[in-house]
NULORO-701135 format. One record per residue (C-alpha): x, y, z; residue number from 1; residue in three letters. Coordinates in pm, 1 decimal. Each point is the difference from the previous one (the first is absolute). Layout:
! NULORO-701135
+----------+----------+----------+-----+------+
!        X !        Y !        Z ! pos ! code !
+----------+----------+----------+-----+------+
!        X !        Y !        Z ! NUM !  ALA !
...
+----------+----------+----------+-----+------+
***
This chain:
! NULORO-701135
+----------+----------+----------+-----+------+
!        X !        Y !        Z ! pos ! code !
+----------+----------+----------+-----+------+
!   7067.9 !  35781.4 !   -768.4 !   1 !  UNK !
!   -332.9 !    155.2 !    113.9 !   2 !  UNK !
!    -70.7 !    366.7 !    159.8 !   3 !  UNK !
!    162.2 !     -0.5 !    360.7 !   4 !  UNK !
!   -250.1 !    -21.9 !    311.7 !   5 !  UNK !
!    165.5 !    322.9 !    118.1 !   6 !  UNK !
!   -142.3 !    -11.8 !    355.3 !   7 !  UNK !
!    149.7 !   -337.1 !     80.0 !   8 !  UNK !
!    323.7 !    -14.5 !   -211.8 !   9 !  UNK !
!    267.8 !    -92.5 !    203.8 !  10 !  UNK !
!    323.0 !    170.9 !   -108.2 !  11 !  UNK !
!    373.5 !    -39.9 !     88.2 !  12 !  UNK !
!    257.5 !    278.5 !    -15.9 !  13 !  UNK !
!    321.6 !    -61.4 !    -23.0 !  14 !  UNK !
!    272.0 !    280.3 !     66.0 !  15 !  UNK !
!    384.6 !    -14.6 !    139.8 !  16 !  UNK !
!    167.7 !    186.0 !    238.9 !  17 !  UNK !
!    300.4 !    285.1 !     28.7 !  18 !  UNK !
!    335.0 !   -149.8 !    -53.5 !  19 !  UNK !
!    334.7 !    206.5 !   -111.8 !  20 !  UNK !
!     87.6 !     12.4 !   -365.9 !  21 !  UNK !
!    322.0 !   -129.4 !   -186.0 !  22 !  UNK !
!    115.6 !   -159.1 !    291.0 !  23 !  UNK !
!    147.1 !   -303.0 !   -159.7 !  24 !  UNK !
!    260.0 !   -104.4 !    184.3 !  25 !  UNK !
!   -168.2 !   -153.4 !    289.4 !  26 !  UNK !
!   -327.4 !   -204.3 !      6.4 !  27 !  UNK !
!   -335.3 !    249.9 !     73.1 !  28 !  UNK !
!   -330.0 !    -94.8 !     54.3 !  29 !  UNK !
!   -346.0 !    186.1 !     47.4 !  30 !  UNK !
!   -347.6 !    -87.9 !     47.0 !  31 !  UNK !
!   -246.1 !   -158.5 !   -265.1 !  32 !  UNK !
!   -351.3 !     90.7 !    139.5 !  33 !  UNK !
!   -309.8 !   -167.3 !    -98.5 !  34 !  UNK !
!   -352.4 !    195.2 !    121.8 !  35 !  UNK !
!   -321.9 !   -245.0 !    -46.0 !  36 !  UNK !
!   -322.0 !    285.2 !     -3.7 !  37 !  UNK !
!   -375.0 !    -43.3 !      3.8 !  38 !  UNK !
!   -138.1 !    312.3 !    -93.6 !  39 !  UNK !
!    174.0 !    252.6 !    189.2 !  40 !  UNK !
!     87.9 !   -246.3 !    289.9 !  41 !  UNK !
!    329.8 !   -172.1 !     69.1 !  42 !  UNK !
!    -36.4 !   -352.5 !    -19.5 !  43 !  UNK !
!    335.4 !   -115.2 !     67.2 !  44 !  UNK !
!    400.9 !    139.5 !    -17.8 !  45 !  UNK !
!    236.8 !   -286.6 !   -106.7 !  46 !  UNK !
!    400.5 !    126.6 !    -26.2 !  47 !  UNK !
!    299.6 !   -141.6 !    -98.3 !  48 !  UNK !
!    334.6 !     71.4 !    -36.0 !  49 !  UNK !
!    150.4 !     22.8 !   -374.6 !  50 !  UNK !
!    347.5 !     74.1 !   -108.8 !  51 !  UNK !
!    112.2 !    353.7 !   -207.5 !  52 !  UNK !
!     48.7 !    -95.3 !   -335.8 !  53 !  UNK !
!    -38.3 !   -365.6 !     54.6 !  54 !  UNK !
!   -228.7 !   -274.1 !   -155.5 !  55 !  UNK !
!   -218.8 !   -102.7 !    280.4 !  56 !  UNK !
!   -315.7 !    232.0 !    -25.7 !  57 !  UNK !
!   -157.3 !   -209.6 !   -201.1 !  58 !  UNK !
!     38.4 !   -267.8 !    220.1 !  59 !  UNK !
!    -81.2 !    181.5 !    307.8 !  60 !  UNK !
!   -355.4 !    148.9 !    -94.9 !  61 !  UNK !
!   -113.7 !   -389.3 !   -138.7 !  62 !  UNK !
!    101.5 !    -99.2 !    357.5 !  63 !  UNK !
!   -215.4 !    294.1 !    152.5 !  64 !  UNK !
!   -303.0 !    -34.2 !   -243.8 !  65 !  UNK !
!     21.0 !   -349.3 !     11.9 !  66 !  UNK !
!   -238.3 !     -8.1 !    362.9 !  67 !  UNK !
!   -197.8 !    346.7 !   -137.1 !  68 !  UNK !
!   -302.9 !    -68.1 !   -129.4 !  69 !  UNK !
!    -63.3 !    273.4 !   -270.7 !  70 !  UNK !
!   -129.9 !    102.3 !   -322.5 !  71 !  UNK !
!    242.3 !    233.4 !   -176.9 !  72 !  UNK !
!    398.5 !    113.2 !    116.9 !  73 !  UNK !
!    107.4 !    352.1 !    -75.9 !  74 !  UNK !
!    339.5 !     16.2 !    -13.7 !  75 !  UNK !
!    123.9 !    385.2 !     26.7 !  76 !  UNK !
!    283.1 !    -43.9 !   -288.0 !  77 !  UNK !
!    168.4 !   -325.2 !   -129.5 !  78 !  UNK !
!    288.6 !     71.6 !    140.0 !  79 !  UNK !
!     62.6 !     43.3 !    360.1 !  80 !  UNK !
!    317.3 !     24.2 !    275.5 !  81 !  UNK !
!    179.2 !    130.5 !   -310.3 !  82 !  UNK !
!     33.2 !   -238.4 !   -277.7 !  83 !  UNK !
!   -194.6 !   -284.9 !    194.4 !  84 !  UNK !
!   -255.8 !    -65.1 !   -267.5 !  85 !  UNK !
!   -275.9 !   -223.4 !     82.8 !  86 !  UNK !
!   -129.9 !   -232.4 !   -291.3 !  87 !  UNK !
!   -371.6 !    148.4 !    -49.7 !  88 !  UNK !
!    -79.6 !   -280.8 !   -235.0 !  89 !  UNK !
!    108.2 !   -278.2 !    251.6 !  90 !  UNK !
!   -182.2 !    140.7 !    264.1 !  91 !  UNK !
!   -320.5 !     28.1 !   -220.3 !  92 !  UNK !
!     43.8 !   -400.3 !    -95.3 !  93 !  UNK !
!     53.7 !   -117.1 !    366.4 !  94 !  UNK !
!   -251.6 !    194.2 !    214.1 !  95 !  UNK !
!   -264.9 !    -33.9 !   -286.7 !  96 !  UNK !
!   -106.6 !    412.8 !      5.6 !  97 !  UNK !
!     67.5 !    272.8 !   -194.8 !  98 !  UNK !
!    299.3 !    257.2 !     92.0 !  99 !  UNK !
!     20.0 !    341.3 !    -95.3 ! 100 !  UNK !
!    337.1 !    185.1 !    -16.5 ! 101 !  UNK !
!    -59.8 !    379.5 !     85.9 ! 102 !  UNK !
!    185.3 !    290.1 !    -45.7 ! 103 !  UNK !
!    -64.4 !    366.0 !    103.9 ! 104 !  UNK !
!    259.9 !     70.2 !   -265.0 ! 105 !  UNK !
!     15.1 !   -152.3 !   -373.8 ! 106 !  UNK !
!    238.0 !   -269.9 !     -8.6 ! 107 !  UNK !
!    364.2 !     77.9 !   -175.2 ! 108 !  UNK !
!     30.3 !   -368.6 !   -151.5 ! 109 !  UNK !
!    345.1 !     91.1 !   -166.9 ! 110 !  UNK !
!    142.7 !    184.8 !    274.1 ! 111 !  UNK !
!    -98.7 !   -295.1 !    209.0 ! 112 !  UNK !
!    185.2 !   -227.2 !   -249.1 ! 113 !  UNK !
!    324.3 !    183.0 !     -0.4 ! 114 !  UNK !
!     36.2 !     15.4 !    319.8 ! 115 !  UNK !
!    -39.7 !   -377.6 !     62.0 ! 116 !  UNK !
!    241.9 !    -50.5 !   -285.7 ! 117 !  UNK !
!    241.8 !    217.8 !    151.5 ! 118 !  UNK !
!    -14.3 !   -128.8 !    348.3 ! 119 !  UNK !
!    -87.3 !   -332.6 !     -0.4 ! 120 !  UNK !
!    158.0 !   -346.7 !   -150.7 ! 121 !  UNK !
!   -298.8 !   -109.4 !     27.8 ! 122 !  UNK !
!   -189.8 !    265.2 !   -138.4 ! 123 !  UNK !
!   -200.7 !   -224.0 !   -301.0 ! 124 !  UNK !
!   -194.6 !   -208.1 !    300.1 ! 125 !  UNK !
!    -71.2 !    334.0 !    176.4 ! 126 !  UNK !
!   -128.0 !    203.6 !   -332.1 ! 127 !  UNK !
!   -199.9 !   -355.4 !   -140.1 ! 128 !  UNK !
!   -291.0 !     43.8 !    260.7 ! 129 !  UNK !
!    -49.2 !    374.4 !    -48.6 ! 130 !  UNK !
!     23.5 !    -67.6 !   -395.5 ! 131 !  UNK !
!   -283.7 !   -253.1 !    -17.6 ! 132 !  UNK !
!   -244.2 !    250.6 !    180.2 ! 133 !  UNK !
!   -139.9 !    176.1 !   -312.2 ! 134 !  UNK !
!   -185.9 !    324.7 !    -70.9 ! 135 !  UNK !
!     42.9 !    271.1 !    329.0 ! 136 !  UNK !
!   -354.8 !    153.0 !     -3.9 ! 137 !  UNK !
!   -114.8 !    358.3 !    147.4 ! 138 !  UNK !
!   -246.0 !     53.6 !    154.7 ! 139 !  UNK !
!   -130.5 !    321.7 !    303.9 ! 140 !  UNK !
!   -121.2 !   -163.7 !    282.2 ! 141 !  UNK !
!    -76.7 !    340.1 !    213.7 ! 142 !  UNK !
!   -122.9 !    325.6 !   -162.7 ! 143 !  UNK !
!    211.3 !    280.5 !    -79.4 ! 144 !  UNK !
!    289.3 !   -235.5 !    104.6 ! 145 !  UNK !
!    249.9 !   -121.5 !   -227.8 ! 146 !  UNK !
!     10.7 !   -323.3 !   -171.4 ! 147 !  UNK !
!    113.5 !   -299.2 !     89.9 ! 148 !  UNK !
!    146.9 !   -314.5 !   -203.5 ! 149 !  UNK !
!    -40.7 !   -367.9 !     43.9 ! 150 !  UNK !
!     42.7 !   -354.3 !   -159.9 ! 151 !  UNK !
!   -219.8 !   -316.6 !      6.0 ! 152 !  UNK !
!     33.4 !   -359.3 !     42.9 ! 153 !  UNK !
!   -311.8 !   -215.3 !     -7.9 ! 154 !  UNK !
!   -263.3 !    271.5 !    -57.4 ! 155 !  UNK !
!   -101.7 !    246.3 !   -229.6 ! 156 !  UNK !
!    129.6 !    367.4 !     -7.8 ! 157 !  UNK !
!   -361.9 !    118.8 !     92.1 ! 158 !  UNK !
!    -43.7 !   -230.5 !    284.7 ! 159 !  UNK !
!    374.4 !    113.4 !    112.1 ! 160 !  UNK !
!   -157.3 !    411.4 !    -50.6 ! 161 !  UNK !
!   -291.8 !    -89.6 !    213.7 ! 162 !  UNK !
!    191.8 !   -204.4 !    262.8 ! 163 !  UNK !
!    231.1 !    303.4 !      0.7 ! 164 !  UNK !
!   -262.0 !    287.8 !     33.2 ! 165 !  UNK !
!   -172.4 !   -192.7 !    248.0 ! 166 !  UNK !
!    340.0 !    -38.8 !    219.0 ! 167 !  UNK !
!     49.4 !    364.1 !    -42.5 ! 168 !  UNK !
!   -102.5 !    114.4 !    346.4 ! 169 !  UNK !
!    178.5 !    306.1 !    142.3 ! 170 !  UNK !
!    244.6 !    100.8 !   -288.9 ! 171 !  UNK !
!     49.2 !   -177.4 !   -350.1 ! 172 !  UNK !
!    188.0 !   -291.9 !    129.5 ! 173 !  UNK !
!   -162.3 !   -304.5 !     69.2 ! 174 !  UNK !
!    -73.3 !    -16.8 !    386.8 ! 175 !  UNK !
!    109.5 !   -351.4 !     78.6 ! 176 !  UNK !
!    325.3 !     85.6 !   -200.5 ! 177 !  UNK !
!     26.3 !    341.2 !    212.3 ! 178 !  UNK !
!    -42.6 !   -180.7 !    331.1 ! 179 !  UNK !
!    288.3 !   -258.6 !   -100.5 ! 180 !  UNK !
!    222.2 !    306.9 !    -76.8 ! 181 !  UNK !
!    -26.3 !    152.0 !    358.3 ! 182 !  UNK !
!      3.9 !   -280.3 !    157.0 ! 183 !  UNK !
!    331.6 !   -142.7 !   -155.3 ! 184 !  UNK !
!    194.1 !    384.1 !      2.3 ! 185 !  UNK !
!   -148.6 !     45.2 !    341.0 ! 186 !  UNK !
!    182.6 !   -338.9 !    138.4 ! 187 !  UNK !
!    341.7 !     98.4 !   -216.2 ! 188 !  UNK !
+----------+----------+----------+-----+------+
***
């Protein structure tokens, strides 16, 4: 993949909402919000609903990106409404543009693991898409700010560093994946 044209990159964020932890024993949703950004304009706000801990993220965001033109999704984890963990790969394959996974925090694979082994049945089709995503890369996107980490699907780690810096507008997290986040906790 070549160098980004910064200036006219179109970029989705994708962020969920508030919802209350380890409650189990009745059916919870929150909001999956998808931010499409020009620049340092808002192009378009797309939201669904997704379940806590379900299986339907995945499914949710192809639905959303599916009419949203764009040329790279930043997904602010791999794992969102709990344990709803949206395929990265799949979404790579079917919408034809790179992703990037990004975390202000480096990723606790094994910690991640155990706790979909230990409350899940399921937990081997919830830990296989967050397995295949490879090497978590570091990189500082804001001076004298701390680092942040991220995965790749369909593009380099350099491209993924400059997409990343570039996105970096008012604090080290990308600013379409910032947007998403207030505007999914702000509605939950």
């Amino acid at each position: 993949m070549s160098a980004p044209k910064l200036e006219s990159l179109r970029m989705v964020g994708v962020e969920d909402g508030s919802f209350e932890a380890f409650q189990r024993e009745r059916l919870q949703y929150t909001l999956l919000s998808v931010v499409k950004m020009l620049g340092a304009s808002i192009q378009e706000v797309l939201l669904r609903n997704i379940e806590v801990d379900g299986r339907d993220a995945t499914e949710k965001l192809l639905e959303m990106l599916s009419a949203t033109g764009c040329d790279v999704v930043i997904l602010g984890g791999v794992s969102f409404a709990g344990f709803n963990v949206i395929d990265a790969v799949r979404v790579h394959e079917v919408i034809g543009v790179p992703v990037i996974v990004f975390s202000g925090e480096k990723p606790d694979s094994e910690s991640v693991r155990e706790a979909l082994r230990t409350h899940f049945v399921d937990w081997a089709e919830r830990w296989a898409p967050i397995a295949v995503l490879g090497e978590v890369y570091a990189t500082v996107t804001m001076e004298s700010e701390p680092p942040v980490y991220f995965e790749v699907v369909g593009a380099s780690p350099e491209w993924a560093e400059t997409v990343l810096k570039h996105s970096a507008k008012l604090c080290r997290v990308p600013e379409p994946v910032r947007v998403a986040g207030m505007i999914a906790r702000g509605l939950t």
